[in-house]
N, C-alpha and C positions, 0 to 999 in steps of 0.2 A: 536547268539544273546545273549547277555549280559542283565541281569534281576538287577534292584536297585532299593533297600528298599528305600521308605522316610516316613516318615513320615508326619502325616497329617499338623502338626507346621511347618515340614522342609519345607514343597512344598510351601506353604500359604509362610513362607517368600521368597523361589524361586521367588513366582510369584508376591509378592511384591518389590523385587529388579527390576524384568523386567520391572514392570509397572513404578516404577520410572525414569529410564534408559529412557525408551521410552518417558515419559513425560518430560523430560531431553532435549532431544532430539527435539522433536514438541518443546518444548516454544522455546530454542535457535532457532530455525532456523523461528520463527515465528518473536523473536524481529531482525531477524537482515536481515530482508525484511525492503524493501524500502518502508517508508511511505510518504503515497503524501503530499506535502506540497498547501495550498491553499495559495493564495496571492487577492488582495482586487482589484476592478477594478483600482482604481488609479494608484498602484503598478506596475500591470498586463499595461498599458498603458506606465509607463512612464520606464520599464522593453525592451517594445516594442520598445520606443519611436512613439508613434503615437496617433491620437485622439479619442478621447469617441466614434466619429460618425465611425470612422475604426475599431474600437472593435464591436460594435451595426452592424456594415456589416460584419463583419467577422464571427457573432453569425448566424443572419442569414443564412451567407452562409454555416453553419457550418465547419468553419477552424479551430475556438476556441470555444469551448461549457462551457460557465462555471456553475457549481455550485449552485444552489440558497440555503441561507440559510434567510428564511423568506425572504424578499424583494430582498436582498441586495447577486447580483454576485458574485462569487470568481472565479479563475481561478487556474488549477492544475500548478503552476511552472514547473513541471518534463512534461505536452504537451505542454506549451509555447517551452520549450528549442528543444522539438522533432519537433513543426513546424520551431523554427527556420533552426533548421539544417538540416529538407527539402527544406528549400528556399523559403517555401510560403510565 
């Protein structure tokens, strides 16, 4: 076993290089996740192509769940495209 000196200054900046490194780390790979995109019922409709009253059944039946921000629906772009390409 091998024994080293540091000092109290040395270690403090040690473990402040690690700590940057590692926060480094975390926020990269935080920004370079996929952030969901909302899109506006009209959008999310004509995206679809199909009507308000097909959207309003499809909430219901829960196929498409959107959003609410104060009154007004949004729907996630990135589950639109995943229903799509289940075929529902």
């Amino acid at each position: 076993m091998k024994l080293i000196q540091v000092t109290p200054s040395e270690l403090k900046e040690i473990f402040n290089e690690l700590l940057d490194t590692k926060f480094r780390e975390f926020f990269n790979s935080y920004d370079n996740q996929q952030k969901p995109e909302f899109i506006s019922r009209t959008e999310a409709k004509e995206l679809l192509n199909v009507s308000y009253v097909t959207l309003n059944n499809w909430n219901r039946k829960e196929i498409l769940k959107p959003s609410y921000i104060g009154n007004k629906p949004y729907y996630n772009k990135q589950q639109i495209i995943k229903q799509l390409s289940k075929g529902n």
